[in-house]
C-alpha positions in Angstrom: 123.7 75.1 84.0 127.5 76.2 84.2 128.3 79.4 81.8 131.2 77.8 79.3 134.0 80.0 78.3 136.4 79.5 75.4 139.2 79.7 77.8 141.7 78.8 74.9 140.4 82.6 73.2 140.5 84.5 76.5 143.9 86.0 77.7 145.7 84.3 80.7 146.0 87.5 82.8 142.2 87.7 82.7 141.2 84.8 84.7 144.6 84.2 86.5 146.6 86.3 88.9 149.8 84.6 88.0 151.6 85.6 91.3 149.4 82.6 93.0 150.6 80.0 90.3 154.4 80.1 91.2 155.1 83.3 88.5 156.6 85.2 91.1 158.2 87.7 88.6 157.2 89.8 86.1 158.6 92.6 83.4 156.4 94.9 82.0 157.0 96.0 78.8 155.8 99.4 76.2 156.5 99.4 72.6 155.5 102.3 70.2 154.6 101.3 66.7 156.7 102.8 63.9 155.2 101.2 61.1 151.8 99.7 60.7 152.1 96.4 58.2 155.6 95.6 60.4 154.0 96.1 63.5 150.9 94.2 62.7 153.6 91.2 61.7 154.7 92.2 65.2 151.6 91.1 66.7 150.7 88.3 64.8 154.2 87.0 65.7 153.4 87.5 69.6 150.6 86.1 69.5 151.7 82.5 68.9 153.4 83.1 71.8 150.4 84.5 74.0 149.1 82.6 77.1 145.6 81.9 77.1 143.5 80.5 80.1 143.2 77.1 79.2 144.0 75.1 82.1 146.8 73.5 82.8 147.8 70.5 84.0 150.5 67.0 83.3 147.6 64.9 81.4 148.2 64.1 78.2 145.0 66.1 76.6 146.0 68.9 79.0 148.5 72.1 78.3 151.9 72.0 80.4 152.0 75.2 82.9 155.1 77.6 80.8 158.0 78.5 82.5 157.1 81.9 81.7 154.1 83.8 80.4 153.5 86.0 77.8 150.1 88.7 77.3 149.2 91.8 75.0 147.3 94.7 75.0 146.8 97.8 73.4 145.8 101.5 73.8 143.6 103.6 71.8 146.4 104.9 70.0 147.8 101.5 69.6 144.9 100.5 67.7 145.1 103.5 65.8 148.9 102.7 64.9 147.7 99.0 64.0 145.4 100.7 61.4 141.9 99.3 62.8 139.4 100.5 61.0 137.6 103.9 62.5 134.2 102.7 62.7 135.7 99.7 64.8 137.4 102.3 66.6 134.3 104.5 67.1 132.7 102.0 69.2 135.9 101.7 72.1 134.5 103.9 75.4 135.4 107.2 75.4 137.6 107.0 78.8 139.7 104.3 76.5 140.0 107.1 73.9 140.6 109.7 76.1 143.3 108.6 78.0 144.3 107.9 82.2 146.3 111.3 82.1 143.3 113.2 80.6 141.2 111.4 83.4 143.5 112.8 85.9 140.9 115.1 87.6 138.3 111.9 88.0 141.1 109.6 89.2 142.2 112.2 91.6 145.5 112.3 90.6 146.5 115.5 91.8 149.5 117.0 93.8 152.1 114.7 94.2 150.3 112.1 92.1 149.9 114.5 89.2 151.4 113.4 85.5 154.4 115.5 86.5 155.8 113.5 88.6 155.0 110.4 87.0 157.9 108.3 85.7 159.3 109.9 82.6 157.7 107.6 79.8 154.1 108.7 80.9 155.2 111.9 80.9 156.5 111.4 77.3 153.4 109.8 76.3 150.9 111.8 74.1 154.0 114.6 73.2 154.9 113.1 70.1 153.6 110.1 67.9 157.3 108.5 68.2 156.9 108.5 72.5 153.1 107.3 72.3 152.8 103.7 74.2 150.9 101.7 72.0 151.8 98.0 72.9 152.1 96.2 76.6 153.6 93.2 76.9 154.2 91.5 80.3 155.8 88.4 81.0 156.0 86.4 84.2 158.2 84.1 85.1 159.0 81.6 87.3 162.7 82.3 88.1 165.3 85.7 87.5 167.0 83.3 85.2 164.1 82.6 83.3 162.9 85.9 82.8 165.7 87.4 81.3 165.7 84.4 79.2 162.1 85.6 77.8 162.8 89.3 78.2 165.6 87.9 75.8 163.1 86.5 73.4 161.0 89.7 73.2 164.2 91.5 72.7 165.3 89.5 69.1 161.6 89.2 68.4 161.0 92.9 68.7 164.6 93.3 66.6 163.0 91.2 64.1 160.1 93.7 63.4 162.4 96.7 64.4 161.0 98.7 61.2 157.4 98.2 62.9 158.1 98.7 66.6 160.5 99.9 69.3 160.3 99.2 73.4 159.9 102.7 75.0 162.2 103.4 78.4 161.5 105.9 80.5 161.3 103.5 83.9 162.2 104.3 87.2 164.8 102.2 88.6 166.9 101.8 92.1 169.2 105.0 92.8 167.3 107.1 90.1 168.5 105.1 86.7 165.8 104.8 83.5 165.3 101.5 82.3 163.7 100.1 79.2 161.0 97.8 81.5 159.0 98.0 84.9 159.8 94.9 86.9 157.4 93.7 89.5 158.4 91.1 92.3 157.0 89.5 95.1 158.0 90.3 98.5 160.3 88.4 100.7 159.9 87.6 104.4 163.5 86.1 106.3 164.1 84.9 103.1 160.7 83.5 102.1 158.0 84.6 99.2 155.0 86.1 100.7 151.5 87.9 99.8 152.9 91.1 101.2 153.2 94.3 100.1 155.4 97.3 101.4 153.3 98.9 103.7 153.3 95.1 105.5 149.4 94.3 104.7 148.7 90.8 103.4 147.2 91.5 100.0 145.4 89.8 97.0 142.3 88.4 99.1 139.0 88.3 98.3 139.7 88.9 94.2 135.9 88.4 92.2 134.9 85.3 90.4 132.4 85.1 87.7 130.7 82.8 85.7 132.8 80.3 83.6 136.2 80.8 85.4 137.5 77.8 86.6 137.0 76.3 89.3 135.3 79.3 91.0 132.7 77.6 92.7 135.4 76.4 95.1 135.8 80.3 96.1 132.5 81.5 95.1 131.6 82.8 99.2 132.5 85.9 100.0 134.2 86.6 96.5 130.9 86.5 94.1 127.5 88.3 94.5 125.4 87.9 97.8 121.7 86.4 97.1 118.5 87.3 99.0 118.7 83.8 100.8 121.9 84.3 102.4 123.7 82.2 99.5 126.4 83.3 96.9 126.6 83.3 93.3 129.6 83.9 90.7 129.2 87.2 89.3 128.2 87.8 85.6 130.8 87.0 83.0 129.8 90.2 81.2 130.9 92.4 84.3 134.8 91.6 83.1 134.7 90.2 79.4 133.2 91.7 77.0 130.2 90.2 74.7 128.9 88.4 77.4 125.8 89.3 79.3 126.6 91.4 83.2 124.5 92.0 86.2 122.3 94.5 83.8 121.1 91.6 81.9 122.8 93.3 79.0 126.0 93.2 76.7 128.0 95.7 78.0 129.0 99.1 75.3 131.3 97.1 72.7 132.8 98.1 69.6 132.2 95.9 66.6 133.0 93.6 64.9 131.8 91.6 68.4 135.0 89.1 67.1 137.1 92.6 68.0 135.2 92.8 71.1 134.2 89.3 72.3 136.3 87.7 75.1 138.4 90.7 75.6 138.4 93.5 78.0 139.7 96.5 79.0 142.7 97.3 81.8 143.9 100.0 83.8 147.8 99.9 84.6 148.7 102.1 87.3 152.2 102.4 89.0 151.9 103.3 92.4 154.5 104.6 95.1 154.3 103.6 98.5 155.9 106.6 100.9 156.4 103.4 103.9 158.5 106.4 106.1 155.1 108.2 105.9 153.1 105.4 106.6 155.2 104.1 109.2 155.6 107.7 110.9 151.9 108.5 111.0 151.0 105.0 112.6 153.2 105.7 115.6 152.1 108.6 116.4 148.6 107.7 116.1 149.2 104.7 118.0 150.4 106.0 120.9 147.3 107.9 121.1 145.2 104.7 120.3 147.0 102.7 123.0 146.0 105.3 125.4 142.3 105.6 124.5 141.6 102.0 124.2 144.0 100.8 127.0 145.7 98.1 124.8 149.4 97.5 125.1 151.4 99.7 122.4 151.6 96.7 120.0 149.1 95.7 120.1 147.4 98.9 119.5 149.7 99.7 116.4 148.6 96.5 114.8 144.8 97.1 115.4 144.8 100.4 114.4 146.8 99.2 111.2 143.8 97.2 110.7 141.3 99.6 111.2 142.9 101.9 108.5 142.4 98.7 106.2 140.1 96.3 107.7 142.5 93.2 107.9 145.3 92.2 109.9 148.6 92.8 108.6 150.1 89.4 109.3 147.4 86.9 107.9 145.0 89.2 106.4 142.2 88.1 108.9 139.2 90.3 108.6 138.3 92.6 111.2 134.7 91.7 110.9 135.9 87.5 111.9 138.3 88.9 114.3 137.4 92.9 115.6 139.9 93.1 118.8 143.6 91.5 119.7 141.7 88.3 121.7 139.3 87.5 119.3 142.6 87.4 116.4 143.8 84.9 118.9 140.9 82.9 118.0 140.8 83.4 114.5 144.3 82.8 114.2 143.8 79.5 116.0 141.0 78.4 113.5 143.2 79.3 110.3 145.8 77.3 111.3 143.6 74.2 111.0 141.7 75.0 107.9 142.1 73.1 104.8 142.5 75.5 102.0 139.3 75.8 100.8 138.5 76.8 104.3 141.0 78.9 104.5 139.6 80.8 101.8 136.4 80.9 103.5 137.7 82.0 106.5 140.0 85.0 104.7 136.8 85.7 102.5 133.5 84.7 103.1 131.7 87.5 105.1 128.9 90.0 104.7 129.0 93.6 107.2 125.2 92.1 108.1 126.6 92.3 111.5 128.7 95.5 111.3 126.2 98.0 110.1 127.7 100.3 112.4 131.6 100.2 111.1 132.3 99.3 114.5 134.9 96.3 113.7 135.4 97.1 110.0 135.4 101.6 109.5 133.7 103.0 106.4 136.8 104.5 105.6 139.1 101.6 105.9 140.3 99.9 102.3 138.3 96.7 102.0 135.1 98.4 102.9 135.2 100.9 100.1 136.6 98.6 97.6 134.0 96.2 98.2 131.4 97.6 100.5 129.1 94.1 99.7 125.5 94.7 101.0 126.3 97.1 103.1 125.4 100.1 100.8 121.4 98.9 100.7 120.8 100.3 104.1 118.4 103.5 106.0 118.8 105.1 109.1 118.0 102.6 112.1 116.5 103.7 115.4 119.8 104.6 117.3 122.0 107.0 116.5 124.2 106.5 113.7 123.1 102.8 113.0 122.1 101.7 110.0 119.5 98.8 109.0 119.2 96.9 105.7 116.4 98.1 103.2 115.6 95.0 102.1 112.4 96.5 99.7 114.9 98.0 97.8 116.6 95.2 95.7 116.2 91.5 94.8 120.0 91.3 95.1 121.1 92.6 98.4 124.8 93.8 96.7 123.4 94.8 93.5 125.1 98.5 94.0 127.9 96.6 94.6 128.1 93.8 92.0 128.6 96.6 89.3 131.9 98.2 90.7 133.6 95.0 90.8 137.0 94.6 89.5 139.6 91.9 89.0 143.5 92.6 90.2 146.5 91.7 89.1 150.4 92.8 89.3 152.6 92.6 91.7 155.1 94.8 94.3 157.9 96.4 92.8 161.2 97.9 94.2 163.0 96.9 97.6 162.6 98.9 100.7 166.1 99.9 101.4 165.5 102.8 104.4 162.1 102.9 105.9 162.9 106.0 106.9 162.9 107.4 104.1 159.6 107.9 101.1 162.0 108.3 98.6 163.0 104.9 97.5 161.5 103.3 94.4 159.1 100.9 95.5 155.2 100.8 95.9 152.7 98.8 93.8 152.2 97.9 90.0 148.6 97.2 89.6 146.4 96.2 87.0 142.7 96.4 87.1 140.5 94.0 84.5 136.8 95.3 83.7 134.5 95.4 81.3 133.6 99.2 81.7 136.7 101.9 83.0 133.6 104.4 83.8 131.0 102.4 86.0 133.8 100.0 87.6 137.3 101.6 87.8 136.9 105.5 87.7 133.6 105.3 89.6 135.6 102.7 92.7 138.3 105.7 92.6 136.6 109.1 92.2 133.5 107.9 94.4 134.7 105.4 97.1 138.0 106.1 97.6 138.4 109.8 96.9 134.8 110.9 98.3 132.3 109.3 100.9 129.4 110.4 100.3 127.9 106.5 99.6 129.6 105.7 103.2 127.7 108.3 104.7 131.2 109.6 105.3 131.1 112.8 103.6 133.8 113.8 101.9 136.0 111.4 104.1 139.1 109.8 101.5 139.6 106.0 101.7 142.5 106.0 104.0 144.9 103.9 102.5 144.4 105.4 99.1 142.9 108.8 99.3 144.4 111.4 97.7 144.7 113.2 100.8 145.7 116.9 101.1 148.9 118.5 102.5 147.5 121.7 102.5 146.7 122.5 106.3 143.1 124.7 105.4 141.7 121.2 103.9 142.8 118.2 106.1 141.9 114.5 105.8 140.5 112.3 108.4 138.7 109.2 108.8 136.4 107.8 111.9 136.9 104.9 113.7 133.1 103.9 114.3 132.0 102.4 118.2 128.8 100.8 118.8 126.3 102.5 118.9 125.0 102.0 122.3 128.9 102.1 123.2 130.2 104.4 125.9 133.1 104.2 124.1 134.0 107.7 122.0 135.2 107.0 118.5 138.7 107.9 117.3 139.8 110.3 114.9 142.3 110.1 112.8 143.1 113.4 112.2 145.5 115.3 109.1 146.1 112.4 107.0 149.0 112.4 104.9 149.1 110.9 101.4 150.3 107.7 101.6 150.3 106.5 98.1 151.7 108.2 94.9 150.8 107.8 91.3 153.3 107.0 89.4 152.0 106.6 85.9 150.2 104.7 83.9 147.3 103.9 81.3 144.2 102.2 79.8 144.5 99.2 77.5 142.5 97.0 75.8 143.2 93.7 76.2 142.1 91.7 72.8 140.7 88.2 72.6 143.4 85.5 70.8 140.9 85.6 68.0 140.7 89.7 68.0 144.6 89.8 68.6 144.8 87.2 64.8 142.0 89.9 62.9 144.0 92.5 63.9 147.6 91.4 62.8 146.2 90.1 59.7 144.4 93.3 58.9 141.3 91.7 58.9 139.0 93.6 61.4 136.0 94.3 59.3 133.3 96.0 61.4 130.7 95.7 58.5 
């Protein structure tokens, strides 16, 4: 029987990457809270305005896609500010309460990702009730024109209530200038919108689905939970909304009343800097090594390396398990072409490492392996050297490690890449991360897989892409390209790796049902 959701009570941003429904802009926007009976007026006036995920469509009984949209959340402190009442507050998880910048040292953000550097109103946050972000709002919009129209809106409506709240700036801009909002943006390509992000990867592949999303069967392979038969499943609701059940068979840690909880969930927002000069740097050189090695021509060497230190292409986003090696891309490429979009999805999505124990096409230390290693972490020691079997006695559900660390994405690029010779641009990554538990999904995905390899049987190997890798020469990253086993081939090494992405601030939120976001403007949150 198909899970029901009350998609009209469930956030937008939950269940939609907006980016993919022609909302190729956004504004991000932090509020502190002056005055609790104003602010909760505030809220209750927003929320009107809040887009749920109800689907949309031109049929009479349906809702008509907005030109922009509009979503809320709230830190621990916001909640706090909103005067919810303590035993309600009591029950938020302690990572929520604590903060990301007193995370820091789990996250990893250290060195040139540490809170000093961050942009200026994280590093104002927590000094003084008056700098304390309380309040996100993020809008996306169709069109530059249409989202200063509803930055416009926010503006008089935050004017309004200007005894209860006040938008916080403190954002890093172009040529070094603060403003009062982070703006996000897809990329262009000669002129066009595309997936891309700076670095030149094709991103946004392969986000989960669970149970009661719409429409998620369509993209249920590859994206939801692997069965023991070979099929796939949606993942549990309860593994990205709270008050409903996850892969545990439980309720996941909630505070009460569940109308607070129910249908909401927490997000991380994290601004991250993408050094492209570095990036761009370290791939030649390693290239020209590669092309050597591996006899390949030196493009086509740079672009399989750049796919090893990922495991897609960069053009299409083709996954080095379909397509390990420059001829069989060919191939691959050939196939996408033709593919309806449902097939495409298949094709972009819908793999296992069944047949890549090894991390011979697809390296333990590349980016889509540790982000979502799939089965591939219920395995033992096979007969050769460095191969690895599946221990199928182990679980029912051959990803059940897995299923647990999932996480939805959402955001989008921001900044434009004016001299890739340079790191010092503004540009990089705003991302936001949806789950139901910061501990067991986010912090563990970061500290664990892409900070540490241990699960990889990669030692203390960083993800690549990600890892907070050192610059201090006595304590060097590196990652292995894996060969076959019974290759003669050696594998390759890459060797010192810098830090390619920077923190560059950011924080946890809870993001409240529409039914939570009406208690709590009305004052009404009664966890008796």
């Amino acid at each position: 029987m198909t899970k029901k959701l009350d998609l009209l009570d469930i956030q937008g941003n939950i269940v939609r990457a907006y980016g993919r429904f022609s909302y190729p802009l956004a504004r991000y926007v932090f509020l502190n809270i002056r005055e609790s009976a104003s602010a909760r007026r505030f809220v209750g006036a927003l929320t009107r305005q809040v887009t749920s995920s109800a689907e949309w469509g031109d049929l009479p009984h349906q809702i008509k896609q907005p030109d922009w949209t509009v979503n809320i959340a709230m830190t621990y402190q916001g909640l706090k500010a909103l005067e919810v009442p303590r035993s309600s507050l009591m029950g938020f998880a302690p990572e929520f309460v604590m903060g990301m910048k007193a995370r820091r040292d789990i996250l990893g953000d250290d060195g040139p990702s540490s809170p000093v550097y961050w942009d200026p109103i994280w590093q104002d946050h927590h000094t003084s009730r008056d700098k304390d972000v309380h309040l996100f709002v993020s809008i996306n919009a169709r069109s530059p024109l249409l989202l200063e129209k509803a930055y416009a809106w926010l503006q008089n409506m935050v004017k309004e209530f200007q005894i209860g709240v006040c938008i916080l700036g403190g954002h890093r801009g172009p040529d070094g200038v603060l403003l009062d909002y982070q703006d996000g943006c897809v990329l262009l390509e000669e002129g066009v919108p595309c997936a891309k992000e700076h670095f030149g990867y094709t991103d946004g592949i392969g986000d989960p689905v669970f149970e009661g999303a719409p429409r998620y069967d369509l993209k249920v392979n590859g994206r939801g939970k692997q069965m023991e038969d070979g099929s796939w499943q949606a993942l549990a609701t309860g593994e990205f909304l709270l008050g409903h059940i996850d892969e545990a068979k439980e309720y996941p840690n909630a505070p009460l009343p569940i109308l607070l909880s129910r249908n909401g969930s927490y997000m991380v927002y994290r601004k991250l800097h993408e050094n492209v000069a570095t990036f761009d740097r370290y791939l030649e050189e390693q290239a020209l090594v590669f092309s050597r090695e591996k006899k390949l021509e030196m493009d086509a060497a740079r672009e399989l390396l750049a796919a090893k230190m990922v495991g897609r292409w960069r053009d299409n986003g083709a996954p080095l398990v379909h397509a390990p090696d420059p001829s069989s891309k060919v191939e691959f490429d050939a196939k996408l072409a033709e593919a309806a979009p449902a097939e495409r999805d298949q094709l972009l999505s819908g793999f296992t490492y069944d047949e890549d124990m090894s991390g011979a096409r697809c390296p333990f230390s590349s980016h889509i392996r540790r982000i979502n290693p799939r089965a591939s972490l219920e395995m033992v020691k096979g007969d050769l050297p460095g191969s690895m079997v599946m221990n199928v006695e182990a679980f029912d559900t051959p990803g059940a490690l897995t299923n647990r660390r999932r996480i939805l994405r959402r955001g989008l690029p921001y900044g434009v890449v004016k001299d890739r010779s340079r790191d010092d641009g503004e540009h990089g990554i705003i991302i936001m991360m949806i789950n139901a538990d910061i501990n067991r999904q986010f912090e563990f995905v970061q500290q664990q897989w892409i900070n540490y390899g241990n699960d990889f049987q990669a030692g203390s190997d960083k993800e690549i892409l990600l890892g907070n890798h050192s610059s201090d020469e006595r304590f060097p990253s590196k990652a292995v390209l894996q060969v076959e086993p019974d290759s003669d081939d050696a594998p390759f090494f890459l060797n010192k790796l810098p830090r390619f992405v920077e923190t560059r601030g950011g924080e946890y939120f809870f993001v409240p049902s529409l039914t939570a976001l009406r208690l709590i403007a009305q004052g009404l949150v009664d966890p008796t």
